[in-house]
C-alpha positions as CSV (number, residue, x, y, z in Angstrom):
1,X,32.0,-15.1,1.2
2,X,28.7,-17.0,1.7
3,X,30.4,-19.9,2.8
4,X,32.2,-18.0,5.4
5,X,29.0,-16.9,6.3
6,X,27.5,-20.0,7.0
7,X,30.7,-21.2,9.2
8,X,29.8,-18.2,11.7
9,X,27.6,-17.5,14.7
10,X,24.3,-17.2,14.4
11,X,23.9,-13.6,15.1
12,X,26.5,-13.3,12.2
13,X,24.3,-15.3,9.7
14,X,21.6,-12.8,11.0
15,X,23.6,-9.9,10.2
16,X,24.2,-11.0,6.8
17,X,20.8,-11.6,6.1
18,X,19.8,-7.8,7.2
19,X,22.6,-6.5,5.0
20,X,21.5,-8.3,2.1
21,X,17.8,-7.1,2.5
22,X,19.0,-3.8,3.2
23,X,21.4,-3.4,0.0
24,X,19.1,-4.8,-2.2
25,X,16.4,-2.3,-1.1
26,X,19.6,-0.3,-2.1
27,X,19.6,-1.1,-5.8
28,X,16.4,-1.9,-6.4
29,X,15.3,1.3,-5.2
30,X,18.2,3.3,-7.7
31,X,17.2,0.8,-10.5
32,X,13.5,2.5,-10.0
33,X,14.5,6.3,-10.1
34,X,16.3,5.4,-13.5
35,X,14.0,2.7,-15.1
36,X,11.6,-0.4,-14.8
37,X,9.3,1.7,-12.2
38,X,6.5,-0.8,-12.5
39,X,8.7,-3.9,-12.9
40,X,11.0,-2.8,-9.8
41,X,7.8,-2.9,-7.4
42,X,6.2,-5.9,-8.8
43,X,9.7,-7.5,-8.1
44,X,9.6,-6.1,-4.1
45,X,6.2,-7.3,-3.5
46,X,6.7,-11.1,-5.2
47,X,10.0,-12.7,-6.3
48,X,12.1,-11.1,-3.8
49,X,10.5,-12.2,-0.7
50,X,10.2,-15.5,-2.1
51,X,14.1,-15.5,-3.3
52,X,14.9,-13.9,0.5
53,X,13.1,-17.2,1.9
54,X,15.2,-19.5,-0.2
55,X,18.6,-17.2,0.3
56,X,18.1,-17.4,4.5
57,X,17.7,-21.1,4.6
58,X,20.9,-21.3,3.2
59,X,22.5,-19.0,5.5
60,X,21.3,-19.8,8.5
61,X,20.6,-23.3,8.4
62,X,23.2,-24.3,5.5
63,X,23.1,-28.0,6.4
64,X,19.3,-28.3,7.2
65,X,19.1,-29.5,10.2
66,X,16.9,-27.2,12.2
67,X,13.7,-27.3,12.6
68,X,11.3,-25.4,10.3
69,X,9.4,-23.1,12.4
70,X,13.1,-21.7,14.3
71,X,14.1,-20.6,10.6
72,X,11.3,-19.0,9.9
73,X,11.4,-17.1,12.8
74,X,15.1,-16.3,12.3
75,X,14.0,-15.0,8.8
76,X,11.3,-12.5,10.0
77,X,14.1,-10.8,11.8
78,X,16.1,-8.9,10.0
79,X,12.9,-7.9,7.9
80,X,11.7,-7.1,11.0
81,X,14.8,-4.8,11.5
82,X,14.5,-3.4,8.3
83,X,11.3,-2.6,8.5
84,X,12.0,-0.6,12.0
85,X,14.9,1.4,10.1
86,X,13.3,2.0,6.9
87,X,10.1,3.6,9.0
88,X,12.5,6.1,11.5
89,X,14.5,6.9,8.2
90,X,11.2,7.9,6.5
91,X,11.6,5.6,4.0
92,X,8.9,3.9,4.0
93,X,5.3,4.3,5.7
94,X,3.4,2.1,7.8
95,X,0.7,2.0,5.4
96,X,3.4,0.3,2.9
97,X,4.5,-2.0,6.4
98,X,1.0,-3.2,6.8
99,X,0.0,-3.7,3.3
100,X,3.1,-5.8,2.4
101,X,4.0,-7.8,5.6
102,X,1.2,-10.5,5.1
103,X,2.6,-10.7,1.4
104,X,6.3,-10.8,2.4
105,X,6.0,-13.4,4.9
106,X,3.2,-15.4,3.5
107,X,6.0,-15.9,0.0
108,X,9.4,-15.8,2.5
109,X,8.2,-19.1,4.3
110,X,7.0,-20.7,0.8
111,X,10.6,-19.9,-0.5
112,X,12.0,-21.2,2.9
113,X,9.9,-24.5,2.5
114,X,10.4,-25.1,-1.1
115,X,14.7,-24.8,-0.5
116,X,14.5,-27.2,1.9
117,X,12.5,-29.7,0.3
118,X,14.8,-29.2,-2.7
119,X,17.9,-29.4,-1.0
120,X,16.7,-33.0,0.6
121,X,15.3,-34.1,-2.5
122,X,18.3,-33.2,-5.1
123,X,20.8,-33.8,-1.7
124,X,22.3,-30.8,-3.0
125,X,25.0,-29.4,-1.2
126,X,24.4,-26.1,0.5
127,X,27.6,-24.9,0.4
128,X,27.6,-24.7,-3.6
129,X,29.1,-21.4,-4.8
130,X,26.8,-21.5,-7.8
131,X,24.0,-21.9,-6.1
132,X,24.4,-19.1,-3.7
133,X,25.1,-16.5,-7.0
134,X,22.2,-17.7,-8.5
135,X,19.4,-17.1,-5.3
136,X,21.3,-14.0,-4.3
137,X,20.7,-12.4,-7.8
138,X,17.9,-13.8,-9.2
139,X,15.5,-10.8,-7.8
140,X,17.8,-8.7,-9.8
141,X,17.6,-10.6,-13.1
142,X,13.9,-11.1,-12.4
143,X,12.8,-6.8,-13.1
144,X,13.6,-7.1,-16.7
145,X,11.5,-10.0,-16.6
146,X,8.7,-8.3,-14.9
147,X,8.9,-5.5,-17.5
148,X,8.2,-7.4,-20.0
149,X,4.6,-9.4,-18.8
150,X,0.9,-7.8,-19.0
151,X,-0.8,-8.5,-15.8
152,X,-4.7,-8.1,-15.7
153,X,-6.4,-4.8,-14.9
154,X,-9.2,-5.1,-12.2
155,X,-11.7,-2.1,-11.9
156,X,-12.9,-1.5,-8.6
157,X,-15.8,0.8,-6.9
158,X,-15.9,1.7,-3.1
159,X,-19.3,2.9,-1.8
160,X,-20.3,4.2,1.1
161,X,-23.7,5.5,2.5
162,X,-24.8,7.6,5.2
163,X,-28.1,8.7,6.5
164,X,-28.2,12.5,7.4
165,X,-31.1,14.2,9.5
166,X,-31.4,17.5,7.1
167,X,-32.4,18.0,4.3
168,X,-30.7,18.1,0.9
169,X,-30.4,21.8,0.4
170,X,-28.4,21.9,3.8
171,X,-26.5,18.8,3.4
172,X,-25.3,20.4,-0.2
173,X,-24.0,23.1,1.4
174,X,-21.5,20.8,3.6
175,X,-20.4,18.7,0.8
176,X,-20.0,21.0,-2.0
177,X,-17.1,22.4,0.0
178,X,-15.6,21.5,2.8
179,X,-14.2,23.8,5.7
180,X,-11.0,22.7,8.2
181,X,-11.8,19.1,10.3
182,X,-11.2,19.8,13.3
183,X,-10.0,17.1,15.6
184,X,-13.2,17.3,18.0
185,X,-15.2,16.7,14.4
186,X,-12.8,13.3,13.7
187,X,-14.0,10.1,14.1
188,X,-12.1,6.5,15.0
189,X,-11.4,4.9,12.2
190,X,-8.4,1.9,11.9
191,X,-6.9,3.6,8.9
192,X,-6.2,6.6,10.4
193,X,-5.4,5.8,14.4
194,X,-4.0,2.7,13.9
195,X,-2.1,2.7,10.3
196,X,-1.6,6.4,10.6
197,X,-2.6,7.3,7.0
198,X,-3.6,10.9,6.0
199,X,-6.8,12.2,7.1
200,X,-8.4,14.9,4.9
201,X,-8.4,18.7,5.9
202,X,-10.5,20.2,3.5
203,X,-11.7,21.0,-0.1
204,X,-12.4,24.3,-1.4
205,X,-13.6,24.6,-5.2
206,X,-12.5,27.2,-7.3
207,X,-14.6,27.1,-10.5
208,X,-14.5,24.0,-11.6
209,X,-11.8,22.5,-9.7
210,X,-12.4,20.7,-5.9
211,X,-8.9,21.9,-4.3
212,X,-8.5,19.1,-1.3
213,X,-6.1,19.1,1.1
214,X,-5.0,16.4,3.8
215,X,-2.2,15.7,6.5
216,X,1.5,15.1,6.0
217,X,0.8,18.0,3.6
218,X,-0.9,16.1,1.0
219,X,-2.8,18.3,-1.8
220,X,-4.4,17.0,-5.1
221,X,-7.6,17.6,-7.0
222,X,-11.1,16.9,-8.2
223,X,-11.9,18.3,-11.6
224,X,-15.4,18.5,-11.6
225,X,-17.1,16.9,-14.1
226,X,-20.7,17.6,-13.2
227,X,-22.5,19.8,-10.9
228,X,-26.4,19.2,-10.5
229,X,-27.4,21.4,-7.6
230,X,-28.1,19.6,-4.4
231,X,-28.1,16.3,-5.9
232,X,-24.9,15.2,-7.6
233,X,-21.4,16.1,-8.0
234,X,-19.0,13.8,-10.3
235,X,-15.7,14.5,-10.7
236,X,-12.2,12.9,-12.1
237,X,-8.8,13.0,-9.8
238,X,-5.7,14.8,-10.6
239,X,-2.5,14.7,-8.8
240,X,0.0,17.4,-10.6
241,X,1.5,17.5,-7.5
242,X,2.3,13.7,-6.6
243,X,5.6,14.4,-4.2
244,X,3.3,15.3,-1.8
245,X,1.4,12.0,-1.8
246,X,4.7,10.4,-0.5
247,X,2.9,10.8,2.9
248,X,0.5,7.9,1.5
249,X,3.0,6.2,-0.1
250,X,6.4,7.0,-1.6
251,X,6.9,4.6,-4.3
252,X,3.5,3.8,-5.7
253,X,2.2,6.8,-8.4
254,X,-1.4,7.5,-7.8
255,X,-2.0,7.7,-11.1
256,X,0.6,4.7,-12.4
257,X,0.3,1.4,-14.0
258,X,0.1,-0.3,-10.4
259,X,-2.9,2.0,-9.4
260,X,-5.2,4.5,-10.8
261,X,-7.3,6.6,-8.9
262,X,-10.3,7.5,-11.7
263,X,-12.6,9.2,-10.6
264,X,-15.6,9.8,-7.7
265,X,-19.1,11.1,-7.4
266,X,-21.8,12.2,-4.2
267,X,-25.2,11.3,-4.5
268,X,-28.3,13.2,-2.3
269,X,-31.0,11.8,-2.3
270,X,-33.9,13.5,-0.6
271,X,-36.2,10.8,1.4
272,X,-39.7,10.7,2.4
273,X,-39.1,11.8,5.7
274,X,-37.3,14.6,4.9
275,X,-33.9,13.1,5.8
276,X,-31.1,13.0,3.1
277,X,-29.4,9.8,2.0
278,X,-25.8,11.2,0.9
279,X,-23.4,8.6,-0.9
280,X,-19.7,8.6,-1.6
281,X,-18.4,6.7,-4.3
282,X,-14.8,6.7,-5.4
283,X,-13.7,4.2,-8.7
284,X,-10.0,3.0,-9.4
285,X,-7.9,-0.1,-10.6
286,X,-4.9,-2.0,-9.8
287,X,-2.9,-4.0,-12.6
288,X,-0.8,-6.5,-10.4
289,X,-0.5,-10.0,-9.9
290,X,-2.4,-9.6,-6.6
291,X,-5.3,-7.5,-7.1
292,X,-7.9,-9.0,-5.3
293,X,-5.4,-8.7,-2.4
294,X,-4.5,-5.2,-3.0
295,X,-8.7,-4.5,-3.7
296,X,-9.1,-5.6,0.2
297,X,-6.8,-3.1,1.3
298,X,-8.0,-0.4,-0.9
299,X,-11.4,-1.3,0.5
300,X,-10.6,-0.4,4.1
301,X,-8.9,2.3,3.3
302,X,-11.0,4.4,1.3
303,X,-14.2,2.8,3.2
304,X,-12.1,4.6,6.6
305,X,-11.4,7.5,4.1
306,X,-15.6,7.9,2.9
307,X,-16.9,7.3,6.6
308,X,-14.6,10.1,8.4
309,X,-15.6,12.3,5.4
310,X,-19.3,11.6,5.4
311,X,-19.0,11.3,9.8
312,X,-18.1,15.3,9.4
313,X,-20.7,16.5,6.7
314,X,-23.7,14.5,8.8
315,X,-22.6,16.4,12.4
316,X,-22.1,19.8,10.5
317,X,-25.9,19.4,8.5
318,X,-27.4,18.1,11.4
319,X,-26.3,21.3,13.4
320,X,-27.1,23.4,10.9
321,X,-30.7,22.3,10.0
C-alpha cells in the first residue's frame, strides 16, 4: 500500500498523509474513552508528531531528493487540514490549536530531519515494507509505554494585582460575589478575542460554596475555604460538572494527572491613601514532559483570565465609592 503510495502524485501522497493523521486521531481518541487517558494525550502531544515527521518524509519524498524546507512545508499541510476540520466539527478548540501547534511542528520537522539523515547515513531503502509498519505504528505501541513512566510534577502560582480607587469595604462587596459581565464592562485581552477561550459571567455564593459561571456554558465551583471580611477569601476548585469544561478543552480533565487546578485566594489590602490593593491568585500543576512549556501557556491564560476579572470589580468599586 505505502509503496503505491509513494509511486503516486503528489496531491495523492498528501492525501495519504491527511488520512493517516486523521485515523489515527480516530483510534487514539477511542483508545482514550476506554483506557490510558493520561498516556493517550502524552502520546498526541510528543511521539506522534515526531513519528508523523518521520512517516511524511517517506511518503512524499521516498527517495530523498527534495529539498528540506519543500517537505516540511508539504507536512504542515494536511495537519493544517486537520486542524481546519477538527475545529468546524467541534472537535477540538482553538485553545488546544494554539497550545499544541508550536509543539507539533517544532517535533514534526525534528522527526522529518532525523529520517532523512538516517536514511543517507544507513542508505536505507525507503521503499522497505518493514520500515513503513514500524513508523506507521509505533505511536500506537508507544501509549502503553507512556502508561507506564512517572513524569515530574511542577507546582505553579499565577498572580495578579490591581490598584482600585475605593476602599476595601466597597471593593469587598464586588468581589465577594459577582453580578452578570456585561460586554460594555469586558476588557481586550488575547485570550479571550483572539484564542476565543471562555470569559467568566459571574459567581454567586451560596453558603459556603462560590457558584461561577462562564461562556460556552461552562459552570464549576469554589468551595470556600476561608472568609475574613473585607480582607481575604481562600478557596479550593471543584468541577463535578467537568462536560461542561469541554468548551476550555475536551480532552484534558481539570482536575487530572495532566493538570490540577488547586485552589485560589483574593487579597485587600487597604493602603495609606485610602485606595485598595486587591490581588488574585490562582495555584495548579502540570505533570508532563513539557511543563515549563505548558506553565507559559497557563500563564497567559489565567493572567488574561485574573485581569478581565479584576478590570470589572475596579470599574464597578470605583462607581460605587
Amino acid at each position: 500500500m505505502i509503496g503505491w503510495v509513494q509511486k503516486q502524485s503528489m496531491a495523492v501522497r498528501l492525501c495519504f498523509a491527511f488520512a493517516y493523521c486523521g485515523m489515527f486521531y480516530a483510534v487514539l481518541i477511542v483508545v482514550q474513552g476506554a483506557t490510558f487517558v493520561t498516556a493517550v494525550t502524552l502520546v498526541m502531544l510528543t511521539v506522534f508528531p515526531f513519528l508523523y515527521g518521520t512517516a511524511v518524509s517517506l511518503v512524499l519524498d521516498p527517495r530523498n531528493q527534495s529539498g528540506l524546507a519543500r517537505i516540511l512545508g508539504l507536512g504542515l499541510i494536511p495537519i493544517a487540514l486537520l486542524c481546519v476540520a477538527l475545529l468546524i466539527a467541534q472537535l477540538e478548540t482553538l485553545i488546544c490549536v494554539v497550545i499544541l501547534a508550536p509543539v507539533f511542528i517544532g517535533l514534526m520537522m525534528l522527526g522529518q530531519f532525523v529520517m532523512r539523515a538516517a536514511l543517507r547515513r544507513a542508505l536505507v531503502a525507503s521503499d522497505s515494507a518493514t520500515l513503513h509498519v514500524s513508523v506507521l505504528l509505533l505511536p500506537l505501541l508507544a501509549v502503553p509505554v507512556f502508561g507506564q513512566i512517572t513524569f515530574p510534577e511542577a507546582q505553579m502560582q499565577v498572580v495578579t494585582e490591581i490598584q482600585i480607587a475605593a476602599p476595601v469595604e466597597t471593593v469587598w462587596a464586588h468581589t465577594y460575589e459577582i453580578e452578570a459581565i456585561t460586554d460594555q464592562e469586558r476588557i481586550w485581552t488575547f485570550s479571550h478575542n483572539i484564542i476565543g477561550t471562555p470569559r467568566p459571567i459571574n459567581a454567586v455564593v451560596d453558603g459556603r460554596i462560590r457558584q461561577l459561571r462562564w461562556s460556552g456554558g461552562m459552570r464549576f465551583q469554589e468551595h470556600l475555604t476561608g472568609i475574613t471580611q473585607h480582607k481575604s477569601l481562600t478557596w479550593d476548585f471543584v468541577f463535578n460538572e467537568k462536560s461542561t469544561m469541554y468548551a476550555m478543552d475536551p480532552h484534558v480533565d481539570p482536575q487530572g494527572d495532566l493538570v490540577n487546578l488547586h485552589s485560589g485566594s483574593y487579597e485587600l489590602t487597604a493602603l495609606p491613601n485610602g485606595d485598595t490593593l486587591l490581588t488574585l491568585q490562582t495555584n495548579y500543576s502540570v505533570t508532563t514532559p513539557l511543563n515549563g512549556y505548558l506553565s507559559l501557556w497557563g500563564e497567559v491564560f489565567l493572567q488574561d483570565f485574573h485581569r478581565s476579572v479584576l478590570s470589572v470589580i475596579k470599574m464597578r468599586s470605583e462607581a460605587a465609592k
